[in-house]
C-alpha positions as CSV (number, residue, x, y, z in Angstrom):
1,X,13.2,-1.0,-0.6
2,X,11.1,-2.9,1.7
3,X,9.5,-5.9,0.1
4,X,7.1,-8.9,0.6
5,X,8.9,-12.4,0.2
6,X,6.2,-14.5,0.4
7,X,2.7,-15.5,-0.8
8,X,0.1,-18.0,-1.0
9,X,-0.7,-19.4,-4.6
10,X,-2.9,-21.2,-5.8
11,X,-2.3,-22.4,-9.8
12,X,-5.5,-21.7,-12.2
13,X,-6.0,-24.0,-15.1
14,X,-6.3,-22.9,-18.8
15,X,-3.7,-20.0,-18.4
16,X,-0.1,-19.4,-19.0
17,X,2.4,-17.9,-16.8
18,X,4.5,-15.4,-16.9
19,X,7.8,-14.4,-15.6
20,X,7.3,-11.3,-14.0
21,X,6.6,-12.2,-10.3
22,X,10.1,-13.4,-8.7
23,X,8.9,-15.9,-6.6
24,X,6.1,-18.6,-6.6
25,X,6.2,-20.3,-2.9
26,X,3.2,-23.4,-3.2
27,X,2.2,-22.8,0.1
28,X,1.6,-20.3,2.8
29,X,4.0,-19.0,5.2
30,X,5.0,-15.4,7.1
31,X,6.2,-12.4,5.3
32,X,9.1,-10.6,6.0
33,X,10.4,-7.3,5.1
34,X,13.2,-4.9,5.6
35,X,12.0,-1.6,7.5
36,X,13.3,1.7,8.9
37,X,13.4,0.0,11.8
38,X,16.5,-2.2,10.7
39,X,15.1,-5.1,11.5
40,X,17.3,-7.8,9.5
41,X,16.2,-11.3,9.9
42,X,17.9,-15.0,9.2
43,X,14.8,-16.7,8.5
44,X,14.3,-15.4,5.0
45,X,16.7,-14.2,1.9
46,X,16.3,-10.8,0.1
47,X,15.3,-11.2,-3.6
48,X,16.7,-8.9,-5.9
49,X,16.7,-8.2,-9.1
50,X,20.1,-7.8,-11.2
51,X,21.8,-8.9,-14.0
52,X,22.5,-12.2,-15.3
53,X,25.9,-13.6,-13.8
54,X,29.2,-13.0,-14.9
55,X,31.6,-15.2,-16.4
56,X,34.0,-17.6,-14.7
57,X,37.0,-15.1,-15.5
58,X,35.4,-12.0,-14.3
59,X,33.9,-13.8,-11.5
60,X,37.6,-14.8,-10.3
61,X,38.8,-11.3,-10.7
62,X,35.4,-9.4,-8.5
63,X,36.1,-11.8,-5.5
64,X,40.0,-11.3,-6.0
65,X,39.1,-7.1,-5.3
66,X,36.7,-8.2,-2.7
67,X,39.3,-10.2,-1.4
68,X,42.5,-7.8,-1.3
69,X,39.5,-5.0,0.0
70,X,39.3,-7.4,2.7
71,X,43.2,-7.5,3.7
72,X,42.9,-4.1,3.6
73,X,40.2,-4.2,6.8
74,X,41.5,-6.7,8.6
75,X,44.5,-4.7,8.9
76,X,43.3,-1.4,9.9
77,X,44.2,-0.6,13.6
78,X,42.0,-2.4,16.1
79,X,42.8,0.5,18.8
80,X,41.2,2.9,16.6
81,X,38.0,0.9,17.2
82,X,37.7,1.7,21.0
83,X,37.2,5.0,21.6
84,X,34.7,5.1,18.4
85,X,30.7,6.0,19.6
86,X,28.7,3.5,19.6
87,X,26.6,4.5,16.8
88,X,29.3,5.4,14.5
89,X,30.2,1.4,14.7
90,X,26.9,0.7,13.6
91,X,26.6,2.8,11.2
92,X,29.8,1.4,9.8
93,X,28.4,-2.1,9.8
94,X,25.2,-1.2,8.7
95,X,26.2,0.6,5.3
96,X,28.9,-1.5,4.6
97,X,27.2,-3.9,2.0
98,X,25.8,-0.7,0.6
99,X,29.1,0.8,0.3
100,X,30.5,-2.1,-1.2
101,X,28.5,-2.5,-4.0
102,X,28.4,1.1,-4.9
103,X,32.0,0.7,-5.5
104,X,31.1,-3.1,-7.4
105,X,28.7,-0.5,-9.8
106,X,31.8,2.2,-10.5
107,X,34.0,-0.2,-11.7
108,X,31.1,-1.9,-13.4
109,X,31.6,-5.2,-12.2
110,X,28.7,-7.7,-13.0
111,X,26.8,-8.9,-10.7
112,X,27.5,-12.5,-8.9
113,X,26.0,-14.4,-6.2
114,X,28.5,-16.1,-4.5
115,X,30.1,-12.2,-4.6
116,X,27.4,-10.7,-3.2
117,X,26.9,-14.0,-0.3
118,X,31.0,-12.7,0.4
119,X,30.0,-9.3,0.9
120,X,26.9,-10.1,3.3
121,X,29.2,-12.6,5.6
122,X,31.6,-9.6,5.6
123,X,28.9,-7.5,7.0
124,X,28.1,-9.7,9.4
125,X,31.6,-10.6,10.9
126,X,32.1,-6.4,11.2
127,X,28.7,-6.0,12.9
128,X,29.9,-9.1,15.1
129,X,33.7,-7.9,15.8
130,X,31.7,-4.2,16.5
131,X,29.8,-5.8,18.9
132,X,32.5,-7.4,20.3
133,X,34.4,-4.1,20.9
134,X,31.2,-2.2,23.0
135,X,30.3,-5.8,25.1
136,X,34.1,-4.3,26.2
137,X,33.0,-1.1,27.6
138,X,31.1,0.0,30.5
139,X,27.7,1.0,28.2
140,X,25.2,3.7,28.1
141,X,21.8,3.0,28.0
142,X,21.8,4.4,23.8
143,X,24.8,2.6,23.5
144,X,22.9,-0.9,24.6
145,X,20.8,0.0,22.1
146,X,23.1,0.1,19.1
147,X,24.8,-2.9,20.8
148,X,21.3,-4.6,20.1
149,X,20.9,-3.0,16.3
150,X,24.8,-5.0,15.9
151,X,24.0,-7.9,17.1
152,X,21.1,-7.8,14.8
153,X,22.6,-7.1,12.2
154,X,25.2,-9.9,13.0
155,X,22.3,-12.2,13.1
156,X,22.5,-12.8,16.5
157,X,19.1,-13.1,17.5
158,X,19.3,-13.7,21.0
159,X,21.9,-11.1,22.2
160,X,19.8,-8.8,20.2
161,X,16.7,-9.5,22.1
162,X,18.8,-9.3,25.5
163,X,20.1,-5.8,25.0
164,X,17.0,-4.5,23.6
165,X,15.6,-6.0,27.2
166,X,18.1,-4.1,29.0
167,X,17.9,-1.2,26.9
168,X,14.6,-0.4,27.2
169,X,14.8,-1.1,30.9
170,X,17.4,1.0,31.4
171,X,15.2,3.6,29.5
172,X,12.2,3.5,30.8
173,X,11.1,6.7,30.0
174,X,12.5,7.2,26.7
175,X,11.0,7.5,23.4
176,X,10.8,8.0,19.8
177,X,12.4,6.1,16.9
178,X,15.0,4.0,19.1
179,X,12.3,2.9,21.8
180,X,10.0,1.6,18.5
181,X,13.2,-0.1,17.2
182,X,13.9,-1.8,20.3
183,X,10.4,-3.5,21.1
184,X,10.0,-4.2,17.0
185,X,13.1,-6.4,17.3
186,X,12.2,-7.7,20.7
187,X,8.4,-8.8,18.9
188,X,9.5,-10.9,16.3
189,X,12.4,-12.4,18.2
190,X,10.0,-13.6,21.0
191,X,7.5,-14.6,18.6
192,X,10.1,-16.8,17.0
193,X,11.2,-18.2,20.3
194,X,7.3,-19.0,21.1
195,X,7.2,-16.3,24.2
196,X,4.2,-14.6,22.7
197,X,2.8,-13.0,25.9
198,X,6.3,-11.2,26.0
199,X,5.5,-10.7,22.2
200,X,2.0,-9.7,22.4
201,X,2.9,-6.8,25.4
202,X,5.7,-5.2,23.3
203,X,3.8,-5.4,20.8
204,X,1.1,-3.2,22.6
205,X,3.1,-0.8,23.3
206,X,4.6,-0.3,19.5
207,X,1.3,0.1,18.5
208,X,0.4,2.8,21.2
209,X,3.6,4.9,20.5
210,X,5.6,6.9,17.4
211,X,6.6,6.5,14.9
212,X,5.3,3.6,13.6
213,X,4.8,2.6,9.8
214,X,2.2,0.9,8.4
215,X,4.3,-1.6,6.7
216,X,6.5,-2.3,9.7
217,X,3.1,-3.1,11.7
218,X,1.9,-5.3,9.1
219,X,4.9,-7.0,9.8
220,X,4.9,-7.1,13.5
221,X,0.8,-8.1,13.7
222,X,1.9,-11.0,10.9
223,X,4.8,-12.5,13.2
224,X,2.2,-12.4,16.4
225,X,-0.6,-13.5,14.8
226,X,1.0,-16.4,12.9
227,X,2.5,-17.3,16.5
228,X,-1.0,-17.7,17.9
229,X,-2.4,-19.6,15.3
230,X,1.0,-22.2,15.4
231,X,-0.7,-22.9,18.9
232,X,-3.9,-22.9,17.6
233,X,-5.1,-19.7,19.9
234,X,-7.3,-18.5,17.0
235,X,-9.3,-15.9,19.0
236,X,-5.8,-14.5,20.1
237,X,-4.6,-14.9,16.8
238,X,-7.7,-12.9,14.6
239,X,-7.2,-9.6,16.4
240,X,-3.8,-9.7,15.3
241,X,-4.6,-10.7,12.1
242,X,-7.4,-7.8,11.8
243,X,-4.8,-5.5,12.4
244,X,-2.8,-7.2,10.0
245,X,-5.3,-6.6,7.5
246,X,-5.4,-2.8,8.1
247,X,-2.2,-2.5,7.9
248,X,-1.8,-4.2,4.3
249,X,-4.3,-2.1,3.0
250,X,-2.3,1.3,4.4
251,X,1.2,-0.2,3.3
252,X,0.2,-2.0,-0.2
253,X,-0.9,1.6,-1.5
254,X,2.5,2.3,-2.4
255,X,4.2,-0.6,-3.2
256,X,5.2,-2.3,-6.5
257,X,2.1,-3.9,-8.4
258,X,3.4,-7.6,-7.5
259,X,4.8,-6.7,-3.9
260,X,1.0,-4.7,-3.1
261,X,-0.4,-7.9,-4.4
262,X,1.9,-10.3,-1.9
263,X,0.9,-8.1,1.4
264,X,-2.8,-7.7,0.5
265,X,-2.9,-11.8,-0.2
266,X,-1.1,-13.0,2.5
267,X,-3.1,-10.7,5.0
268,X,-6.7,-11.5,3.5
269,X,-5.5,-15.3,3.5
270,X,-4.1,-15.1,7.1
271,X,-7.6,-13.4,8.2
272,X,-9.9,-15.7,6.6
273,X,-8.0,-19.0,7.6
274,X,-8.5,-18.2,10.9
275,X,-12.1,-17.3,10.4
276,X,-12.7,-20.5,9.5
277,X,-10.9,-22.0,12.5
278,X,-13.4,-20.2,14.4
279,X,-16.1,-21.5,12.5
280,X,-16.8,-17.6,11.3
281,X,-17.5,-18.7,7.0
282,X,-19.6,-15.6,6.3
283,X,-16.5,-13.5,7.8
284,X,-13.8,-15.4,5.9
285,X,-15.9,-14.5,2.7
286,X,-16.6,-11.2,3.7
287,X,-12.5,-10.7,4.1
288,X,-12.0,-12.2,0.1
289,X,-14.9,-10.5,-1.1
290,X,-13.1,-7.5,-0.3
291,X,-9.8,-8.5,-1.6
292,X,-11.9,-9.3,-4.7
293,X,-13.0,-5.5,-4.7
294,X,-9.8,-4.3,-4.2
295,X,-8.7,-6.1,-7.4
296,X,-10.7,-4.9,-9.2
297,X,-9.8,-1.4,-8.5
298,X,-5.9,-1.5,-8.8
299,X,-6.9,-2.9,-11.0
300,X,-5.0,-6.2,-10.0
301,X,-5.9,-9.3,-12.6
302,X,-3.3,-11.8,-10.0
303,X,-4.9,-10.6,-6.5
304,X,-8.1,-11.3,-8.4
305,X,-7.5,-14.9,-9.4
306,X,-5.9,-15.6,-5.5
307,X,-9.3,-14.3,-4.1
308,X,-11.2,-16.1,-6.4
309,X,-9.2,-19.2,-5.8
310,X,-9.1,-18.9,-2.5
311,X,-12.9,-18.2,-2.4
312,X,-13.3,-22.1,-4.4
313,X,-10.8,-23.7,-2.3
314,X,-13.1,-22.9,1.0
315,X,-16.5,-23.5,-0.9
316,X,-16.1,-25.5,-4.3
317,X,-20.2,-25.5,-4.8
318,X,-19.6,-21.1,-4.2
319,X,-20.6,-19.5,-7.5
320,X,-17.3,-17.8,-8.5
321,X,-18.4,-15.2,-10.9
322,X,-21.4,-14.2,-8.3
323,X,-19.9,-10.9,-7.4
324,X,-22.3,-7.9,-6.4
325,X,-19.7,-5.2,-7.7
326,X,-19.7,-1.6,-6.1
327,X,-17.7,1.2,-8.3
328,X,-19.3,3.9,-7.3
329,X,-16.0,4.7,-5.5
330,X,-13.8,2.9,-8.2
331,X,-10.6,5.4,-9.2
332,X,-9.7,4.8,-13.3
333,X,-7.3,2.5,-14.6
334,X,-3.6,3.1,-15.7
335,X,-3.1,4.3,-19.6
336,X,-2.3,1.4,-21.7
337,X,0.8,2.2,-23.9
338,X,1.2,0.2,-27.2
339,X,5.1,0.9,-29.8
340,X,2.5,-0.5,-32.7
341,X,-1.2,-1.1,-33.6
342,X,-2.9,-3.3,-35.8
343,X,-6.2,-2.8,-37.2
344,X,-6.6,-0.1,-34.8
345,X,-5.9,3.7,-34.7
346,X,-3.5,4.4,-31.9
347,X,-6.1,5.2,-28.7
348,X,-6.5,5.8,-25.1
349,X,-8.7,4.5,-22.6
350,X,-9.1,8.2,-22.1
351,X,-10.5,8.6,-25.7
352,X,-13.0,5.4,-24.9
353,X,-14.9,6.7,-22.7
354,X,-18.6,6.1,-23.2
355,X,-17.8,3.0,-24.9
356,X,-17.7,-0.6,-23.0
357,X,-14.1,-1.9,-23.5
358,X,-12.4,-5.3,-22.8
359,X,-8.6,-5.6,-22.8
360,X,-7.1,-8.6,-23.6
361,X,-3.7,-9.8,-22.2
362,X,-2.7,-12.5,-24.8
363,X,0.4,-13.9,-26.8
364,X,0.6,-16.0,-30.1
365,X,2.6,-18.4,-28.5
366,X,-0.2,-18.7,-25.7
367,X,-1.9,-22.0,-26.4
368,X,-5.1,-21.2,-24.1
369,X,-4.8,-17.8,-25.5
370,X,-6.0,-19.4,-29.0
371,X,-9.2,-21.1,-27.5
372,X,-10.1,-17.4,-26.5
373,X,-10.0,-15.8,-30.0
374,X,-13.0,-17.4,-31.6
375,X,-14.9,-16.1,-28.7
376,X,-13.8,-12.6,-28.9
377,X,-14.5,-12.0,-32.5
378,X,-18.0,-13.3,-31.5
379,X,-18.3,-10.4,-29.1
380,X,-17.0,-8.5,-31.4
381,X,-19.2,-8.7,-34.3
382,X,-22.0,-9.1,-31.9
383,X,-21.4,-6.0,-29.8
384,X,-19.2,-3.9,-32.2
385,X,-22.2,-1.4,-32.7
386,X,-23.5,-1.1,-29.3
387,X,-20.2,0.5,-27.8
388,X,-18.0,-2.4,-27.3
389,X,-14.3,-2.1,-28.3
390,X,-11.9,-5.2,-28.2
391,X,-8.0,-4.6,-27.6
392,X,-5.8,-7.2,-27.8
393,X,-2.5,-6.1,-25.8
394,X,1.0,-8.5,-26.4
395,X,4.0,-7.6,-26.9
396,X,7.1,-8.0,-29.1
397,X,8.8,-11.3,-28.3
398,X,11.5,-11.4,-31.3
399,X,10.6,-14.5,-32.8
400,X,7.4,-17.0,-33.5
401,X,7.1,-20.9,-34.1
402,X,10.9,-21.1,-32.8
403,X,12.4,-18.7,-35.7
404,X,14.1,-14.9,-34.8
405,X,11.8,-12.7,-36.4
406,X,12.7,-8.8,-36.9
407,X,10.5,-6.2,-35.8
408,X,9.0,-6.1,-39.3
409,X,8.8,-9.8,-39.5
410,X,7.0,-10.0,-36.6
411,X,4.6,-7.4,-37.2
412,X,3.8,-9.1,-40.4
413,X,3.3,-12.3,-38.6
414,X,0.6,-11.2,-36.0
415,X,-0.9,-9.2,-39.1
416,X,-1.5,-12.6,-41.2
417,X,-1.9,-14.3,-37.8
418,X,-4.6,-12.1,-37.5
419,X,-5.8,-13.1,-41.0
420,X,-5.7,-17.2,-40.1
421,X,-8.1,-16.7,-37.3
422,X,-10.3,-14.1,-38.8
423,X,-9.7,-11.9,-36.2
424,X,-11.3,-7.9,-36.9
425,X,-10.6,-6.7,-33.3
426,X,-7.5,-4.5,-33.1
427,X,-4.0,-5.8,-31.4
428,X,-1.9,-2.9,-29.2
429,X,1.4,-3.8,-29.7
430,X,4.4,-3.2,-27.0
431,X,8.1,-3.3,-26.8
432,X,7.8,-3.8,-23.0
433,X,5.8,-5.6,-20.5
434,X,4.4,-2.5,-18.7
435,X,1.1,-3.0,-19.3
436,X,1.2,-6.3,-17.9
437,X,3.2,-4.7,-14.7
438,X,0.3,-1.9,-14.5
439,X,-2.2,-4.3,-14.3
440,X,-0.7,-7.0,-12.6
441,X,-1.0,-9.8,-15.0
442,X,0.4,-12.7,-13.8
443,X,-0.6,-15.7,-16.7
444,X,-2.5,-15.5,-19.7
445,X,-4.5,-15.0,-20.9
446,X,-6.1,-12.1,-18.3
447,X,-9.2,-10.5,-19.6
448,X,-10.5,-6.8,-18.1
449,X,-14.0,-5.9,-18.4
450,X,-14.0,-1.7,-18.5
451,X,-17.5,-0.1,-18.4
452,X,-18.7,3.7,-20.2
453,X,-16.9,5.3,-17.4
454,X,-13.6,4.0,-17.3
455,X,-14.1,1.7,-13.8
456,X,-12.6,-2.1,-14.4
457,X,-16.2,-4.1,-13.5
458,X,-14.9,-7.4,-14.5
459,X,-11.9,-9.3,-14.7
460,X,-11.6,-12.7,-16.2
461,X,-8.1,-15.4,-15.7
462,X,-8.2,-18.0,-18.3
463,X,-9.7,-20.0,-20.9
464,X,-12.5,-22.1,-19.0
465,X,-15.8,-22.2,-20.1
466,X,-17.4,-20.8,-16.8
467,X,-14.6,-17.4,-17.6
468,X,-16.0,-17.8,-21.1
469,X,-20.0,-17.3,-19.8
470,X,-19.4,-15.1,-16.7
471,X,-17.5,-12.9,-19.1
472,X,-20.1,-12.9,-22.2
473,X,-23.2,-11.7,-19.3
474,X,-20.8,-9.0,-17.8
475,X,-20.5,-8.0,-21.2
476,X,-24.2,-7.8,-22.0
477,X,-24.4,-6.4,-18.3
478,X,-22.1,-3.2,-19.4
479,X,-23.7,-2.9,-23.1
480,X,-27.4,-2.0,-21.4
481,X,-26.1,0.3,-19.2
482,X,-26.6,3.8,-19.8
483,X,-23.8,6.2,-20.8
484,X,-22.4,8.6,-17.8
485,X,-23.9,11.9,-17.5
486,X,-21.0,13.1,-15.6
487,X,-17.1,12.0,-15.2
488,X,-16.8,11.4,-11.7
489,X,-14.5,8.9,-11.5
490,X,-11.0,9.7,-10.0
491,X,-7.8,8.6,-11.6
């Protein structure tokens, strides 16, 4: 799977983070991802998730297999090689890390890093001696090419740029998948050598052609337009970055909530920087604005604190919670799920329609969290009768106040938790974090604002006083607003 590396954060006070995002860069820089188009790339490492490490012992005896696997290769006939096509080779070295740990997963060996670095170098010295074996032959135009896809995969930047040269001008009339492949490689590895009229013409001609993805010309616009703005060639660099913005919004659709979150960021953020270079402020705000709308409908409570982050950190006098929200187009929320409720008959946002209803993402161990309470059972008794339901959403942990707690225990405890803060509003609990994944909750506590239809109108990140008053006149906002008279709203 294809994913974003890299973001730009900025930290919000008065919240606690959680460990669902892999990564947390402090500052900006490109994204990469792994395509269809095989692009793979030295400058960045894939992150992915597995379990914990193994053992010394059964580490010793996964990289003793690896290595007798190895012996194994090494002495397989060379001649055998030679006559092979070109893209069989390449296919060989290509799927061979894949291959590997397939085998790693049958014999259910856990997972290690210094194992899996092996198995990567391994790759790379096959895709290398491959490479070495067709550099022999008197080539084919295809078989430059998948001389090119070897010598990428070898991480050999430069050869791989050369015969994708050579390929496509021994091809100049070809096209289709291969063609694509070529200049996508030859973008990104001209970009990185600073030969961005080279970059930018290839480039062109990607774009004009097919098949092209949307994710694989976010990535190709990023590299480009990143390369422009290193030489401070803004008005090169913000058509680049326009497309770039397109592109995240086609490719983010179906991506992870985390990942969408990385690509819509780093795109809005590359856009609006270089708005401001060219002294465009109302454009730049125009770009977040969005980004703030597009939270909002994911619904996204990370992408919204970035925008509205970013949105201080070029304007600290801007009012933050001045936001002009349009839902007239807004699709419905994800279901919350909850294993337990307390003080609260087991519901759906389905069944709350009609009523105005704010979800809060909280924990008992969440010092800022605590600060919030008082405030919702304000709302609560305030606003109770007039449509407004209050769900607080945590989950189990397994213990409080550094003791193990049961299941039972630790029911008990929230209920007399509940009971030492006078706290009437009902608690959805969960055994999992995947309401937190569906909305993209990042720290707590992360506060959603949901109006009589269904549409997320509001979302609030931490424990300030200014979340505290833009929250409390949304929620007056939603309370005078008429019920629908038609569901209209998409899911």
């Amino acid at each position: 799977m294809r994913e974003a590396l890299t973001q730009l954060i900025f930290d919000s006070v008065m919240t606690v983070s959680y460990d669902l995002k892999v990564s947390n860069p402090s500052g900006p820089s490109l994204v990469l991802m792994r395509s269809f188009i095989l692009i793979v790339l030295a400058l960045f490492a894939s992150f992915i998730a597995r379990p914990v490490g193994a053992q010394s012992g059964r580490v010793k005896d996964s990289l003793a297999v690896t290595n007798s696997d190895s012996t194994k290769t090494s002495a397989a006939s060379v001649e055998s090689n030679e006559s092979r096509p070109a893209a069989d080779l390449y296919d060989e070295a290509n799927n061979y890390t894949q291959k590997k740990f397939a085998e790693f997963e049958k014999l259910k060996m856990p997972y290690d890093e210094r194992l899996e670095e092996k198995i990567k170098r391994e790759q790379r010295d096959l895709a290398t001696r491959f490479a070495t074996v067709l550099t022999n032959r008197k080539l084919q135009p295809d078989e430059v090419y998948y001389l090119g896809l070897l010598y990428n995969l070898a991480r050999d930047f430069d050869h791989a740029m050369e015969s994708m040269q050579r390929y496509l001008k021994e091809k100049p009339d070809a096209s289709g998948e291969p063609v694509q492949n070529a200049r996508a490689i030859i973008v990104i590895q001209a970009a990185k050598k600073g030969l961005l009229p080279e970059a930018e013409a290839r480039l062109t001609d990607y774009a004009s052609n097919k098949p092209q993805l949307a994710e694989d010309r976010y990535t190709l616009e990023n590299w480009v337009a990143a390369g422009f703005f290193k030489l401070h060639d803004y008005e090169h660099a913000l058509s680049h970055a326009k497309q770039m913005w397109i592109a995240a919004k086609q490719t983010a659709k179906d991506k992870p909530p985390f990942t969408r979150d990385d690509i819509l960021n780093d795109a809005a953020g590359m856009l609006s920087e270089i708005d401001l270079k060219l002294k465009k402020k109302d454009d730049a705000f125009a770009v977040l604005h969005e980004l703030r709308g597009l939270a909002l409908s994911l619904p996204s409570g990370n992408l919204y604190k970035l925008a509205l982050l970013r949105q201080i950190q070029i304007d600290p006098n801007v009012d933050p919670f001045k936001f002009d929200d349009d839902s007239t187009s807004a699709s419905l929320p994800p279901e919350i799920t909850a294993n337990e409720w307390i003080d609260q008959a087991p519901t759906k946002l389905a069944d709350l329609r009609g009523h105005v209803v704010l979800l809060d993402f909280w924990a008992t161990w969440c010092g800022p969290c605590r600060t919030t309470l008082p405030r919702l059972q304000k709302w609560h008794e305030a606003y109770q009768d007039r449509g407004l339901v209050i769900l607080g959403l945590t989950t189990f942990e397994g213990e409080a106040e550094g003791r193990r707690l049961t299941r039972a225990q630790e029911l008990d405890y929230m209920r007399q938790f509940k009971k030492k803060f006078s706290l009437s509003y009902g608690f959805a609990v969960s055994d999992a974090k995947n309401n937190d994944r569906n909305y993209s909750v990042s720290s707590i506590p992360t506060t959603f604002l949901i109006d009589r239809r269904g549409v997320v109108r509001f979302i609030s990140v931490g424990a300030s006083e200014f979340e505290s008053a833009a929250l409390n006149k949304m929620i007056k906002k939603l309370i005078n607003e008429p019920p629908p008279k038609v569901a209209s709203i998409k899911r």
